[in-house]
LUMLUMGU-568954 format. One record per residue: chain; z, x, y of N, C-alpha, C in turn. Coordinates in Angstrom, 2 decimals. Atoms other than C-alpha are relative to their C-alpha. Example, Ala and Ser with C-alpha at 12.3 -4.5 7.8 and 13.67 -1.06 7.14 Angstrom:
BEGIN
A;0.00;0.89;-1.19;7.80;12.30;-4.50;0.00;0.90;1.20
A;-0.06;-0.82;-1.19;7.14;13.67;-1.06;0.73;-0.77;1.09
//
This chain:
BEGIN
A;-1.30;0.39;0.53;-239.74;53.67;86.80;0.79;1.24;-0.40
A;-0.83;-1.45;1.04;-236.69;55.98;85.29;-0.63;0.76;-1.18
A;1.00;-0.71;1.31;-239.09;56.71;82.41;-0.82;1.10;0.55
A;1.23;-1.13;-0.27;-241.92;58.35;84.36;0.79;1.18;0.97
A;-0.32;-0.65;-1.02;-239.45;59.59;87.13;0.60;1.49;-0.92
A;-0.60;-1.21;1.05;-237.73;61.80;84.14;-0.99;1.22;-0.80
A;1.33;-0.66;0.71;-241.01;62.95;82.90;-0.57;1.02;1.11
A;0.28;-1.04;-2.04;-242.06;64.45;86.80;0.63;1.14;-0.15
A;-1.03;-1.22;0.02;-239.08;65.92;86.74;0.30;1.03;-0.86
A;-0.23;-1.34;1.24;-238.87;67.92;83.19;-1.49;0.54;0.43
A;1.44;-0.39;-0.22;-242.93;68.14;84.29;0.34;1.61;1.01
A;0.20;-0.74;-1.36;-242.57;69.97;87.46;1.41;1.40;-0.20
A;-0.62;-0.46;0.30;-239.48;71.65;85.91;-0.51;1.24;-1.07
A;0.74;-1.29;1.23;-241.53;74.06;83.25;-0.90;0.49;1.24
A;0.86;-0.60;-1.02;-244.14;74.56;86.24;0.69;1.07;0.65
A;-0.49;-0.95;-1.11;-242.00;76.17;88.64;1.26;0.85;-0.61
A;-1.42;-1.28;0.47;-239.58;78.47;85.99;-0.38;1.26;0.22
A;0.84;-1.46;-0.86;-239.85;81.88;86.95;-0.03;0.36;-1.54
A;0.52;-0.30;1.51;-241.82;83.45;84.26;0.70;1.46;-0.66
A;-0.57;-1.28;0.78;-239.47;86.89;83.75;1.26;-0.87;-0.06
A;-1.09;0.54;0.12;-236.57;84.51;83.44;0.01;-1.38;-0.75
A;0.34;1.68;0.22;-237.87;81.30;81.24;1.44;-0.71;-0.28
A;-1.41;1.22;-0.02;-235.64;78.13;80.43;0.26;0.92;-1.20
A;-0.06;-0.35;1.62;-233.24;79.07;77.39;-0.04;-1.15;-0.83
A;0.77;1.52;1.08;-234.36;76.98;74.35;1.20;-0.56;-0.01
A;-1.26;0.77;0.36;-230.86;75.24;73.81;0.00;-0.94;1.04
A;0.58;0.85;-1.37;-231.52;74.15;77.71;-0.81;-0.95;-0.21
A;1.08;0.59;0.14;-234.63;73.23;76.95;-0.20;-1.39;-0.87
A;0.01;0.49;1.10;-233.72;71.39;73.58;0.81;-1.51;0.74
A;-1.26;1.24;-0.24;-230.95;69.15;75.36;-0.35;-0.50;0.84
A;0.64;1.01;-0.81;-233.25;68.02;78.15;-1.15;-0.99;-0.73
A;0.42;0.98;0.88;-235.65;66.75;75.47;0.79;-0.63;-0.14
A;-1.18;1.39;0.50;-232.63;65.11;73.95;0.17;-1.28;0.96
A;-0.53;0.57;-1.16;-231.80;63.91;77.23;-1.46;-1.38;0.26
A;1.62;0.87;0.08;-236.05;62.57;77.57;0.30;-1.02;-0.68
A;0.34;0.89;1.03;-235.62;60.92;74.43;1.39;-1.39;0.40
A;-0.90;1.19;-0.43;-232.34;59.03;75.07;-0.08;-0.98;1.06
A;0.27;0.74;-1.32;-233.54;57.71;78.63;-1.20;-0.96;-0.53
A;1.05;0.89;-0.09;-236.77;56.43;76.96;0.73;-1.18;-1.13
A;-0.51;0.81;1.08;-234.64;54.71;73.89;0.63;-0.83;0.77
A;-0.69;0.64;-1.28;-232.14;53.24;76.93;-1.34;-0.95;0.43
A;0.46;1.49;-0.38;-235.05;51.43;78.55;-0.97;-0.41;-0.51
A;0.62;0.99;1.13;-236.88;49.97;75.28;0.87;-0.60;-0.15
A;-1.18;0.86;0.13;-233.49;48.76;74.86;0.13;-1.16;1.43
A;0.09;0.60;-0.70;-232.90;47.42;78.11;-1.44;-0.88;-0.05
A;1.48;0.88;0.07;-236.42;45.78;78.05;0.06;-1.21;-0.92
A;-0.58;0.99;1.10;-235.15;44.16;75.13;0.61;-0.94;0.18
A;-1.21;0.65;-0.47;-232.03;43.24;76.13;-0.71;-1.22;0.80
A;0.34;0.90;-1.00;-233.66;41.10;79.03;-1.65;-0.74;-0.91
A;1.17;0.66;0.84;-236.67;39.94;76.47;1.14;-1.59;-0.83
A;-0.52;1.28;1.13;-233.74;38.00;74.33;1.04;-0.86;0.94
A;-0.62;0.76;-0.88;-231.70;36.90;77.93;-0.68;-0.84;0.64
A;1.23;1.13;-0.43;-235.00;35.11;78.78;0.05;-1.08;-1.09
A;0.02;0.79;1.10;-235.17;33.39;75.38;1.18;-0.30;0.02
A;-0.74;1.07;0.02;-231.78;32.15;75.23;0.35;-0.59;1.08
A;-0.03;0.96;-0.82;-231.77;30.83;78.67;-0.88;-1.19;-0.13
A;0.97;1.34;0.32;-235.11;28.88;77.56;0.83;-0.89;-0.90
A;-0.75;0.78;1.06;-232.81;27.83;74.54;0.84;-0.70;0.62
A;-0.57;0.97;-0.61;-230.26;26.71;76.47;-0.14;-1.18;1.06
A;0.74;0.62;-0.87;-232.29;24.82;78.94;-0.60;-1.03;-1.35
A;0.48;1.00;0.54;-233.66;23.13;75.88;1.11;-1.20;-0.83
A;-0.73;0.02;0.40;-230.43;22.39;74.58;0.95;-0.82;0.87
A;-0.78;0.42;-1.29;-228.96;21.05;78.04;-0.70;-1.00;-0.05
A;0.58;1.34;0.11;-231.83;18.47;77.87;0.19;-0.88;-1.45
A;-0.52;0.75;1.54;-231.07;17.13;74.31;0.78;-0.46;-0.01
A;-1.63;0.58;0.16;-227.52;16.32;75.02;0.03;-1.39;0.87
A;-0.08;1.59;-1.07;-228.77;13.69;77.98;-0.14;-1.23;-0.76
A;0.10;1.08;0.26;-227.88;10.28;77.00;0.52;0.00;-1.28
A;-0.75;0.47;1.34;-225.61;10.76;73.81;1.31;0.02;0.61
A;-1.74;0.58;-0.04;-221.95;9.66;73.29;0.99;1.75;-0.06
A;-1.14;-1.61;0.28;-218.94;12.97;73.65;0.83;-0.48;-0.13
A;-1.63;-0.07;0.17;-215.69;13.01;72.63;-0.06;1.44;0.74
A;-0.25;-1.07;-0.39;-214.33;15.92;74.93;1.12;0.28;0.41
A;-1.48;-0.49;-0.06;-211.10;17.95;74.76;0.35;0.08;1.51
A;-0.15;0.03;-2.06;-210.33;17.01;78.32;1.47;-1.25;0.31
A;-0.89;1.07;-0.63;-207.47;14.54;80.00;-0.68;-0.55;1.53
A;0.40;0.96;-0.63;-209.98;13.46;82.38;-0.82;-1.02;-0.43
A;1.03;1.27;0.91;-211.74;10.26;82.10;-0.99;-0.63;1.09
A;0.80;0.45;-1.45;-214.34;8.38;83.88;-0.08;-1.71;-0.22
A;-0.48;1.58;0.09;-213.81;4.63;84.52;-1.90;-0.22;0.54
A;0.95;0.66;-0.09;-217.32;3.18;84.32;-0.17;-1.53;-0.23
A;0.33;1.95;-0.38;-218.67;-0.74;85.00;1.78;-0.16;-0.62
A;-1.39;0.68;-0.01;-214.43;-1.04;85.00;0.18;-0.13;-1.57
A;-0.45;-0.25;0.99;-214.24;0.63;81.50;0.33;2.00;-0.35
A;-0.15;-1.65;-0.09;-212.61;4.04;80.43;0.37;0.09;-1.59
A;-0.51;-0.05;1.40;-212.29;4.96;76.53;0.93;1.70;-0.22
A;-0.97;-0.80;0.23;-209.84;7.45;75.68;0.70;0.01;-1.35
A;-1.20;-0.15;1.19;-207.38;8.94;72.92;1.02;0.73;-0.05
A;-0.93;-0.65;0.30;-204.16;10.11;72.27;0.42;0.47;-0.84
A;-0.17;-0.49;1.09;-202.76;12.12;69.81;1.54;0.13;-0.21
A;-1.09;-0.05;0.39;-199.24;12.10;68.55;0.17;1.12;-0.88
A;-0.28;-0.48;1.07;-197.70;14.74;66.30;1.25;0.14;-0.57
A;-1.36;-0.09;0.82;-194.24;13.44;66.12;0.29;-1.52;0.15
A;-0.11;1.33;-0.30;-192.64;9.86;66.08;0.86;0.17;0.94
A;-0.93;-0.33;-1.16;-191.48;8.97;69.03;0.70;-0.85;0.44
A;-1.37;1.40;-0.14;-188.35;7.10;70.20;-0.53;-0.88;1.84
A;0.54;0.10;-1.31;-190.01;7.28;73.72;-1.64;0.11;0.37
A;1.48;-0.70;-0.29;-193.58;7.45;74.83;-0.65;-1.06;1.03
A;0.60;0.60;-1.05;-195.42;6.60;78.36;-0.99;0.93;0.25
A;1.19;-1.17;-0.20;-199.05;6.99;79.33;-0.06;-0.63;1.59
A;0.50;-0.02;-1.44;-199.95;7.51;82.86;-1.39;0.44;0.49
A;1.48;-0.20;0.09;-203.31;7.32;84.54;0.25;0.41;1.85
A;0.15;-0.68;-1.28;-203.49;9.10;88.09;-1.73;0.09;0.44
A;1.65;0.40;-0.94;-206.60;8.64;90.73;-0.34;1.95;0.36
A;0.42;-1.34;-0.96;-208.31;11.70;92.50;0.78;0.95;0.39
A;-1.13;-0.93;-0.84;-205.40;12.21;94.57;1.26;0.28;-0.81
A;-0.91;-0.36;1.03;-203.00;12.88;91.52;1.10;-1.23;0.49
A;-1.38;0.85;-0.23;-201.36;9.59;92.49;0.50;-1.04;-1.26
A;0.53;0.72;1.15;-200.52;7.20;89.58;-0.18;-1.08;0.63
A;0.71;2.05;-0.29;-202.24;3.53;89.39;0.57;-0.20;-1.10
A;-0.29;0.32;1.00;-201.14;3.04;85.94;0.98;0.66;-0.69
A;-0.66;-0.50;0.95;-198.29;3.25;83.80;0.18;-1.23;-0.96
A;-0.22;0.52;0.89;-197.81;1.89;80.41;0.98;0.74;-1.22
A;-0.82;-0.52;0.95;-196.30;2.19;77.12;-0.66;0.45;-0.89
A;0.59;-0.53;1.13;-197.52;4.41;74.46;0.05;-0.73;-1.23
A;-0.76;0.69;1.33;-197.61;3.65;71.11;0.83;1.48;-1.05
A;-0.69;-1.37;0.18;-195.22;5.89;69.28;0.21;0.72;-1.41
A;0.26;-0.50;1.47;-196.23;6.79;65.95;-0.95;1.37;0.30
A;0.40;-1.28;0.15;-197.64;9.75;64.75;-1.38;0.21;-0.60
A;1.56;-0.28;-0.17;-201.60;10.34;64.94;-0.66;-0.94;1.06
A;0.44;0.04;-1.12;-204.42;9.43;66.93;-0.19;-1.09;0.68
A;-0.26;1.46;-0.75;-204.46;6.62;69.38;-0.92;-0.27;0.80
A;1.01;-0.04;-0.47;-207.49;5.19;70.57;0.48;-1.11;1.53
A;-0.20;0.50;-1.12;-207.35;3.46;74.10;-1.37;-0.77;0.95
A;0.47;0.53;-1.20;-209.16;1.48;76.55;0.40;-0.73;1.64
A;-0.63;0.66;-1.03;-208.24;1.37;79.88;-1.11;-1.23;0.88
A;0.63;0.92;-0.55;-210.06;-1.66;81.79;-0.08;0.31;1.94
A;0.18;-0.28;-1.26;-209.74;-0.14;85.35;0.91;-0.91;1.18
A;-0.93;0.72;-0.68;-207.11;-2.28;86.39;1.31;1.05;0.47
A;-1.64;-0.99;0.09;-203.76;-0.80;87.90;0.88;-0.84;-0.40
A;-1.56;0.81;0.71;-199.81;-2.18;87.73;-0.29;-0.77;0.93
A;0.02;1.20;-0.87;-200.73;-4.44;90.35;-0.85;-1.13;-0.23
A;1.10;1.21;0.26;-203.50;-6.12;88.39;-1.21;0.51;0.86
A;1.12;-0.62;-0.17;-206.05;-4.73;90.71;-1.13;0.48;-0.50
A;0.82;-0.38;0.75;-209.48;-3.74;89.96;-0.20;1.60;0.74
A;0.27;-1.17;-1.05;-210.08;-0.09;91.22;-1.08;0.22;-0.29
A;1.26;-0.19;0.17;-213.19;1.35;91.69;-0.53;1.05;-1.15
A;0.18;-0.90;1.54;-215.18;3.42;88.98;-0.28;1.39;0.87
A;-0.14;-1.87;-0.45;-214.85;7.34;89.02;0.48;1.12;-0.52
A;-0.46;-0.93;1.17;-213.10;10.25;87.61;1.73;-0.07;0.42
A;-1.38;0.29;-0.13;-209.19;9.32;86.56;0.41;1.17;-1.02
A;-0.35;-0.75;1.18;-206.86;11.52;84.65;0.98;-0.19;-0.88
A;-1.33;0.84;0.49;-204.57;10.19;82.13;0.91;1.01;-0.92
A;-0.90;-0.67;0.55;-201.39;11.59;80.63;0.86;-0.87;-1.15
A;-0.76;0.28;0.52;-199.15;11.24;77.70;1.29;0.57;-0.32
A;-1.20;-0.50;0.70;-195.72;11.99;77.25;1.18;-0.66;-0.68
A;-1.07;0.78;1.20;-193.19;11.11;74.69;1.50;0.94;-0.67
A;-1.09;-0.41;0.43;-189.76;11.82;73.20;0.15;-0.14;-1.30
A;-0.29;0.51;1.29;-188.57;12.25;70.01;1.67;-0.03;-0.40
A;-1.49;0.54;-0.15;-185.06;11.31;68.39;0.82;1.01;0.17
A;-0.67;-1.01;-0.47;-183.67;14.44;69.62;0.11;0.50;1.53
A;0.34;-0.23;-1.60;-184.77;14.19;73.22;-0.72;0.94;0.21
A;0.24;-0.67;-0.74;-186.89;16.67;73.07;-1.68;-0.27;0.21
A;1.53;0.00;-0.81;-190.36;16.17;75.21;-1.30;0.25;-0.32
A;1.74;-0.43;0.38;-194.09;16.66;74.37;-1.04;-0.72;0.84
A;1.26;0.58;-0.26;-197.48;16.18;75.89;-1.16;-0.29;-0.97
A;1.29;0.06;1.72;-200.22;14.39;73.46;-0.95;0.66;0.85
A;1.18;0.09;-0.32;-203.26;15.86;73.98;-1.10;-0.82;0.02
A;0.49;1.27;-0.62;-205.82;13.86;75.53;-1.66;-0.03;-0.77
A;1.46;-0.45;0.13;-209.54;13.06;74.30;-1.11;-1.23;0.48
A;0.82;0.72;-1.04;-212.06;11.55;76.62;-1.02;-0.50;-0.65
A;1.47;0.37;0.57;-215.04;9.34;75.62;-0.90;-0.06;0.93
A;0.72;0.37;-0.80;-218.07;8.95;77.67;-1.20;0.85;0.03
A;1.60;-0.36;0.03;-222.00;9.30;78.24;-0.51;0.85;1.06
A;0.26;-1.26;-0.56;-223.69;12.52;78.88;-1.45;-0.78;0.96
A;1.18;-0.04;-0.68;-226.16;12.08;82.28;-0.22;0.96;0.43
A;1.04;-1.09;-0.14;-227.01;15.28;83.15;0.87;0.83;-0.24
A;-0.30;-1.34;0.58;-226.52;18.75;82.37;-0.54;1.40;0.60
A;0.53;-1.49;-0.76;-226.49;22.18;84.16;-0.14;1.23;-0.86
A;-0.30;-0.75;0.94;-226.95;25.53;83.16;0.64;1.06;1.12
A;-0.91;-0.75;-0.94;-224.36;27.82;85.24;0.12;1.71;-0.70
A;-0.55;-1.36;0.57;-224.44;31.83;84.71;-0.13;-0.10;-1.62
A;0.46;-0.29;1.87;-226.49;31.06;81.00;0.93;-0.71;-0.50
A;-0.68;0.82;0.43;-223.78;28.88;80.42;-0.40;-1.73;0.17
A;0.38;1.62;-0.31;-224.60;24.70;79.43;1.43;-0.79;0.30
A;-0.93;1.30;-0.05;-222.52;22.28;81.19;-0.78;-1.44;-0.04
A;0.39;1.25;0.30;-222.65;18.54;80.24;0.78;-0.67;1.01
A;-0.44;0.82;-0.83;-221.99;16.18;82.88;0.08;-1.47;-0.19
A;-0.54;1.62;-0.22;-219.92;12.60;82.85;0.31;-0.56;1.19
A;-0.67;0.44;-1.32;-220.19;11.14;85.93;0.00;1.62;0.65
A;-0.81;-0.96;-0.53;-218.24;13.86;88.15;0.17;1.04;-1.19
A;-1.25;-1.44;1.19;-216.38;15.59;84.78;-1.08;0.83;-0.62
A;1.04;-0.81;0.20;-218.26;18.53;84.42;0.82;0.80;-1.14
A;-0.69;-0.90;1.18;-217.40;20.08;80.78;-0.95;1.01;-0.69
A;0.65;-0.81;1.24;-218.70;22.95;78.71;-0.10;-0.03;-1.37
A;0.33;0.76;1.79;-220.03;22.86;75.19;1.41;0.38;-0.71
A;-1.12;-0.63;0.69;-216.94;25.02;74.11;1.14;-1.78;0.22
A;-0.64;0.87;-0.62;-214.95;21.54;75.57;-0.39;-1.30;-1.45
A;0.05;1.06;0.78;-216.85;19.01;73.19;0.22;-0.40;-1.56
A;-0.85;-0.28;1.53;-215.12;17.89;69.60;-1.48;-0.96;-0.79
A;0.76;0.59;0.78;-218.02;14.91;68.56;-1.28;-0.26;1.01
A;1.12;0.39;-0.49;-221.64;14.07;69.88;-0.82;-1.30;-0.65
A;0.71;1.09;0.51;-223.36;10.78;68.84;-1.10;-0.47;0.78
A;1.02;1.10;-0.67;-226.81;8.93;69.77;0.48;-1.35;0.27
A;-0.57;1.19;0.13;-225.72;6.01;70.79;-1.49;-1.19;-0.67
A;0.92;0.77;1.15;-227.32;2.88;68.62;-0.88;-0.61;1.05
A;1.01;1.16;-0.66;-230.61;1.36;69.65;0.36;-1.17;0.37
A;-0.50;1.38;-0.05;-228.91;-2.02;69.24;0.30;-0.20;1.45
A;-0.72;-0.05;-0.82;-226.80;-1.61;72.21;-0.67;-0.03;1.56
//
């Protein structure tokens, strides 16, 4: 390794100095230095990759724990399961105006409705129906809110998704939690719950 290869080399480096001309000590002093810093470098490194093993195990244990509880996640997508999708909106002004829209895959909308237009959070269930009454199939939808206030001027609520964690990757040491399709990171999720035995 770089350890022993540095050691050869200062080795074989005192062997072959010509002896009416030796190293000068200051030389000499700053290739020690030099020894010592290369061997401190890879105890460190050694390290380094001792505690990138351990928190990948952590996160791997951490990615399995999350399977099968409830998320709230800072997201505007949603996932329409057995022809149910839970959702929330958030208001932070009253509004004279306010429509939510729910768009498919292809960013087309299936749904528009009316908000409600007060000011905080607004819990939702869409049923998987569109404006035609239709049932659509279950999958990953994305819903929007926007609203006016008595000045005309515009806002988007931010959106917050409900739905059950089935599996979970770990990408570049990073845990993602997977809904369905909606693949989110932990930085993404606001609440986590077991869901109740009862149920």
């Amino acid at each position: 390794d770089t350890y022993d290869n540095f050691l050869t080399l200062l080795t074989k480096q005192l062997q072959n100095q010509d002896p009416l001309s030796p190293m000068d000590t200051a030389q000499f002093t700053q290739q020690l230095v030099a020894f010592s810093s290369v061997e401190q470098q890879i105890q460190s490194n050694k390290r380094l990759e001792q505690l990138i093993d351990l928190q990948s195990s952590t996160n791997a244990y951490a990615a399995v724990s999350f399977i099968g509880t409830d998320v709230a996640v800072d997201t505007d997508k949603i996932m329409l399961s057995d022809g149910e999708a839970k959702f929330a909106y958030n208001l932070d002004k009253t509004a004279t105006r306010a429509t939510l829209q729910i768009y498919d895959k292809n960013n087309q909308v299936v749904m528009i409705m009316e908000a409600d237009r007060t000011v905080g959070e607004h819990k939702a269930l869409w049923d998987g129906t569109d404006y035609f009454g239709n049932q659509l199939a279950d999958g990953e939808y994305r819903v929007a809110v926007s609203y006016e206030d008595d000045q005309g001027k515009k806002y988007t609520a931010p959106i917050t998704s409900y739905g059950s964690v089935d599996s979970a990757d770990i990408v570049d040491g990073k845990v993602f939690l997977n809904i369905g399709s909606i693949r989110v990171p932990l930085d993404k999720i606001q609440k986590i719950t077991k869901p109740s035995s009862d149920t």
